[in-house]
C-alpha positions in Angstrom: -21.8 -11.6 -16.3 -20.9 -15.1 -15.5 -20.1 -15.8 -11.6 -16.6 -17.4 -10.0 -17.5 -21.2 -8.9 -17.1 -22.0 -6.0 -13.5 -24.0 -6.3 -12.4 -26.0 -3.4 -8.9 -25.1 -2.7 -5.7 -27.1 -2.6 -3.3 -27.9 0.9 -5.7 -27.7 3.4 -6.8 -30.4 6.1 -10.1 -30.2 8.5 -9.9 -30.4 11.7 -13.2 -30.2 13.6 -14.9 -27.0 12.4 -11.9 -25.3 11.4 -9.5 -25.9 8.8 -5.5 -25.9 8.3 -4.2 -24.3 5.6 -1.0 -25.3 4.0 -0.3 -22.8 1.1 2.1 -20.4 2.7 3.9 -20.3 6.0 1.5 -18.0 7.8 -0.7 -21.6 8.1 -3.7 -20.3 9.0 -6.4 -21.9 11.0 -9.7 -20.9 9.4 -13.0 -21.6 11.3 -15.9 -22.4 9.2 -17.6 -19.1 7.8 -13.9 -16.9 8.0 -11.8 -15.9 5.6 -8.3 -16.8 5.7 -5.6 -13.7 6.1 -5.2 -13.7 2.6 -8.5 -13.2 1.7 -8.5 -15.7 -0.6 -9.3 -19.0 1.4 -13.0 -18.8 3.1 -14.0 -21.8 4.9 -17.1 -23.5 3.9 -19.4 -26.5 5.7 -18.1 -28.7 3.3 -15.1 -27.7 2.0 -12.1 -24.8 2.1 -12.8 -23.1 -0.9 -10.3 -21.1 -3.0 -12.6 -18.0 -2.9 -10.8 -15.2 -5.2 -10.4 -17.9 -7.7 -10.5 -16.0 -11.5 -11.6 -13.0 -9.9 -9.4 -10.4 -11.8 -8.8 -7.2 -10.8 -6.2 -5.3 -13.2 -4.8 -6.5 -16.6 -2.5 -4.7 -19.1 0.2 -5.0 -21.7 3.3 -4.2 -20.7 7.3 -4.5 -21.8 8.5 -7.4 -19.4 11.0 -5.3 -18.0 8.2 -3.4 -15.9 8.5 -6.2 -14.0 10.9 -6.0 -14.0 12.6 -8.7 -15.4 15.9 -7.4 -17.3 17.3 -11.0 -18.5 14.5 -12.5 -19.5 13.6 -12.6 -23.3 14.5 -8.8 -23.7 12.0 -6.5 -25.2 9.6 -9.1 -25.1 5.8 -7.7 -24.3 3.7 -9.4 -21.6 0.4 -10.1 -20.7 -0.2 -9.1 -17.0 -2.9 -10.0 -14.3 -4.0 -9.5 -11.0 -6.5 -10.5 -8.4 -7.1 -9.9 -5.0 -5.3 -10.3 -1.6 -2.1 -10.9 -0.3 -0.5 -12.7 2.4 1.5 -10.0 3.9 0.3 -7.2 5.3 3.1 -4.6 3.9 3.0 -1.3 5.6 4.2 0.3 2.3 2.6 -1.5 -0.3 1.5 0.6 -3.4 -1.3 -1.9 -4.7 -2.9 -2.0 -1.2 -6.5 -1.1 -2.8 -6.1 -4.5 -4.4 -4.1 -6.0 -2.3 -5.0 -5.4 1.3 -8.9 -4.8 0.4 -11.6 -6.6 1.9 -13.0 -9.4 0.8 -16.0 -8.8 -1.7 -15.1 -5.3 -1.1 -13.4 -4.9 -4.3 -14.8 -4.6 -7.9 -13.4 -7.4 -10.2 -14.5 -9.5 -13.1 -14.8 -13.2 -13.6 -12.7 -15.0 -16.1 -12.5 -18.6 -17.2 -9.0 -19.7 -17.6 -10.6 -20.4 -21.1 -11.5 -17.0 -21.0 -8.0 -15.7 -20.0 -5.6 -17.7 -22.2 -8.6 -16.0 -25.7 -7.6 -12.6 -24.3 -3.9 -13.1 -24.4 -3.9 -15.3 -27.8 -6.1 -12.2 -29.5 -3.5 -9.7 -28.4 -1.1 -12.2 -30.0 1.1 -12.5 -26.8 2.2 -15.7 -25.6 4.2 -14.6 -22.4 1.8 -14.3 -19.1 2.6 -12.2 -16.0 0.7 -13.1 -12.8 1.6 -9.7 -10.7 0.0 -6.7 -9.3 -1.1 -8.8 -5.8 0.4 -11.5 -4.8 0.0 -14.2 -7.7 0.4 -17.4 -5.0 -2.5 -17.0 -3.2 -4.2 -17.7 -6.7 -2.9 -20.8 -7.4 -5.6 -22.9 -8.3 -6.4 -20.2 -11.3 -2.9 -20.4 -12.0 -2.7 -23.9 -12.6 -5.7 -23.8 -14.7 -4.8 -21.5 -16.7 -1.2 -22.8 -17.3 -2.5 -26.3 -18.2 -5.6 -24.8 -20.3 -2.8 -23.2 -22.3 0.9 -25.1 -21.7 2.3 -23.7 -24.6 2.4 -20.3 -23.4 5.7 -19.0 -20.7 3.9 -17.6 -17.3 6.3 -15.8 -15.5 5.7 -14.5 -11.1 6.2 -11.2 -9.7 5.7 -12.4 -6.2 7.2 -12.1 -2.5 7.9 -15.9 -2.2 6.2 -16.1 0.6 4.6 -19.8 0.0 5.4 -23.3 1.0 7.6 -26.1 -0.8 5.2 -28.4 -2.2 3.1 -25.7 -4.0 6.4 -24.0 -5.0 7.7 -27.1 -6.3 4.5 -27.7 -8.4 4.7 -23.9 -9.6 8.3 -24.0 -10.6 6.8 -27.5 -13.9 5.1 -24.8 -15.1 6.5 -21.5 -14.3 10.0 -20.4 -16.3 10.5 -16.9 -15.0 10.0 -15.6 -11.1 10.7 -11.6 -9.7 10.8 -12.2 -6.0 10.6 -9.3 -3.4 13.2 -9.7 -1.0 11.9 -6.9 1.3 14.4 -6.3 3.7 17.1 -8.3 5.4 16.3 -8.9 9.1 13.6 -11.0 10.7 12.7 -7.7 12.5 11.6 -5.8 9.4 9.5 -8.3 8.1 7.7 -9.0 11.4 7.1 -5.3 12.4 6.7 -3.7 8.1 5.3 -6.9 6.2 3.8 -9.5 8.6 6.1 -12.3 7.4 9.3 -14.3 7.9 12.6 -13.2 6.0 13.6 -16.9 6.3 10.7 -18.8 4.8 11.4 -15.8 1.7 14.4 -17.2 1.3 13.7 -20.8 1.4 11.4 -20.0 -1.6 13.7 -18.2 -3.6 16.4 -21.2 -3.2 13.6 -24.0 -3.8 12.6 -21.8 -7.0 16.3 -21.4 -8.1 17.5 -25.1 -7.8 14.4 -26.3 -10.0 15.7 -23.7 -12.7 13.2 -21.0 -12.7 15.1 -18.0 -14.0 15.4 -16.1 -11.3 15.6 -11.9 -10.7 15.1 -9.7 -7.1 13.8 -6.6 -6.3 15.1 -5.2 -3.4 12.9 -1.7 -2.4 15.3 1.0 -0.6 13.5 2.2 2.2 15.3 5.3 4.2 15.8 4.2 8.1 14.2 0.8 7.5 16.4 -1.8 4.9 19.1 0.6 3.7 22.0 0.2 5.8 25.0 -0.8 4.4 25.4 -4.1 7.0 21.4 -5.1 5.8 22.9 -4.3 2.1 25.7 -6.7 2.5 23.6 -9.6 4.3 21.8 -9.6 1.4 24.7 -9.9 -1.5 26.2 -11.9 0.7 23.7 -14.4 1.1 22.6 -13.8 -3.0 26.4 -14.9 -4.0 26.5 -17.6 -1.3 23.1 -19.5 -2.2 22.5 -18.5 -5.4 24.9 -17.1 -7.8 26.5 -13.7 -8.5 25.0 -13.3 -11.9 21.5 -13.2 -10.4 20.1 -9.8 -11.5 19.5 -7.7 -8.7 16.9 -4.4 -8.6 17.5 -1.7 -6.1 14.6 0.5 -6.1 13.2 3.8 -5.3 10.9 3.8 -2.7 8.0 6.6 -2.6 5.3 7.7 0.3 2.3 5.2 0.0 -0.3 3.1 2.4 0.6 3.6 5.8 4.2 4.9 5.5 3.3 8.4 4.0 5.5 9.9 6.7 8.4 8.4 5.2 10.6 10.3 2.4 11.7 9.5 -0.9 15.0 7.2 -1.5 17.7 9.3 -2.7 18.9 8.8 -6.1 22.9 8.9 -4.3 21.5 5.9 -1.8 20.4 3.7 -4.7 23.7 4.4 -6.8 25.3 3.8 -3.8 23.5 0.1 -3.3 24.9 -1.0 -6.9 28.0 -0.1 -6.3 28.6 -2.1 -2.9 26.9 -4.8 -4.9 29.2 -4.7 -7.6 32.2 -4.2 -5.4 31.4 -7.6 -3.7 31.3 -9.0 -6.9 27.5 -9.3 -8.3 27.5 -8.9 -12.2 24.3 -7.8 -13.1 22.8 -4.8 -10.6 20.3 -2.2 -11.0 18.2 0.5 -9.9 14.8 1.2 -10.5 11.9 3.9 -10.3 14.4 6.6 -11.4 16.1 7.1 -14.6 19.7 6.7 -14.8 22.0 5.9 -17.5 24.5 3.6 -15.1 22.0 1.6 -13.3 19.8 0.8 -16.3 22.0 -1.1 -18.6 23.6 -4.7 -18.7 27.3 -4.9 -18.7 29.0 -7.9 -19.9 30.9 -9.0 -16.7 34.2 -9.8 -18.2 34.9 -7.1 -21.0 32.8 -4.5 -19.8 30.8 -3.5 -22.9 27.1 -2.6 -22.9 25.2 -5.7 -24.1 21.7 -4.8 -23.8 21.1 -0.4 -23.9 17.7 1.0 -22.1 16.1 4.1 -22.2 13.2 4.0 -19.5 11.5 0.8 -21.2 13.1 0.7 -24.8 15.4 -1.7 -25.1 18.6 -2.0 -27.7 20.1 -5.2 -27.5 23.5 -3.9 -28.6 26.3 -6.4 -28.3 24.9 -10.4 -27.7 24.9 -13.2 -30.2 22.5 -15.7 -28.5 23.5 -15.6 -24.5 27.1 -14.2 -25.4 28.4 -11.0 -25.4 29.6 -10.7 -29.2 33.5 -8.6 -27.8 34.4 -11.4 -25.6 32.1 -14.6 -26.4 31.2 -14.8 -22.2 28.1 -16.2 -21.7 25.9 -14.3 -19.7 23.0 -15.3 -17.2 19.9 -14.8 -19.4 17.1 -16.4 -21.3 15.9 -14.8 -24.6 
């Protein structure tokens, strides 16, 4: 079994015997022979070194819509990967065994990006999914792999948490990003995921204005993101920053890590989140972790007809020629 190198990392600067880290806002300072609080930064004598580098932990086929990712290339199957780590510490997160595990405390394997892009070309795929932990905190195996194998679309299931200038050098490569917006007030993502709702939404906009096709998943949580005021911050600012026919994924949360004692999401509070989304005018909402017939399909937003039917993860697409709905001839906001 071949072993990961030891890969010096990128954004970083020494100072004295510790060093600054400049991937993502949480900018830790790491003394020499730590880890960083993504456990994927240790700081060596010589160097910071990108530690979980092609250390993979999960890897699967899947429709792309698991991702989900509803308006991009429809029906299409990916190839999706994971490491290990994250740099937020969400109270609720469902991959915690991966993604809040300690470091060399979890079984993986070691790929080459070589390695990676012969697995995904043998299963004759040629779209990539970084997901399962945060893919960011992997960025150097990231890079590698996108420029080992440039012909290939990568897309990000991610919580945006990450600076500009690695964003920015994501974003040549990257054509497709699902970003967790996980609640809407500074106070949720202090006290549920150690992080900052602003610096999320810097990343989403720097992501958007480069032209990453952009899609967000917004987890329901009962008592803790589900009012209706946190509800409309969030279209609001979605319509105001970015545009109204960004798809939007209301979810179901379910007991998991540390927030067993909370219940289910109802199926009436996610049906109830789409509709005060489409009220205030977003065009493409949905709902996810349940099956239902009116939050599943896309709608084309001037005539109304059902361009793209789903049942669970098959997909008809019913009425588009190209981007447009074939009734009416409006484009809609998708990539296929």
């Amino acid at each position: 079994m071949s072993i990961s190198p030891r890969t010096e990392a990128r954004f970083y600067e020494r100072d004295g015997d510790t060093y600054k880290c400049g991937l993502c806002p949480r900018r830790c300072r790491v003394a020499v022979g730590q880890m960083g609080k993504c456990g994927a930064r240790r700081a060596d004598d010589d160097m910071f070194v990108a530690y979980s580098y092609g250390k993979v932990s999960s890897m699967c086929v899947d429709p792309i819509e698991k991702k989900p990712l509803y308006h991009f290339r429809p029906g299409d199957r990916v190839f999706s990967i994971g490491g290990i780590g994250c740099n937020m510490t969400c109270k609720h997160c469902q991959n915690y065994s991966i993604s809040q595990s300690a470091s060399g405390k979890k079984r993986t394997t070691y790929e080459t990006p070589e390695e990676l892009v012969e697995m995904f070309r043998k299963e004759k795929i040629n779209t990539v999914a970084f997901t399962y932990n945060e893919p960011t905190i992997w960025f150097e195996y990231m890079m590698d792999v996108m420029e080992c194998a440039p012909d290939a679309t990568y897309v990000l299931v991610t919580n945006g948490y990450i600076n500009e200038e690695p964003m920015r050098e994501l974003c040549n490569y990257v054509s497709a990003m699902n970003i967790d917006i996980k609640g809407f007030t500074e106070d949720f993502y202090a006290d549920v995921c150690g992080g900052r709702l602003e610096d999320v939404l810097n990343g989403v906009k720097t992501a958007f204005s480069l032209g990453v096709h952009i899609e967000l998943t917004y987890l329901l949580i009962p008592g803790h993101n589900d009012s209706e005021k946190e509800i409309r911050d969030l279209v609001s600012w979605i319509m105001n920053d970015l545009s109204h026919d960004i798809p939007l994924h209301f979810t179901r949360f379910h007991p998991d890590n540390s927030m067993n004692n909370v219940p289910w999401t109802s199926p009436e509070s996610l049906l109830k989140a789409l509709d005060l989304a489409m009220d205030m005018g977003m065009n493409n909402v949905y709902v996810g972790n349940i099956i239902s017939e009116e939050g599943s399909d896309t709608y084309c937003p001037e005539c109304g007809a059902v361009v793209i039917r789903r049942t669970g993860y098959l997909v008809e697409v019913a009425a588009l020629e190209g981007l447009r709905c074939k009734g009416c001839g409006c484009k809609l906001y998708m990539v296929r």
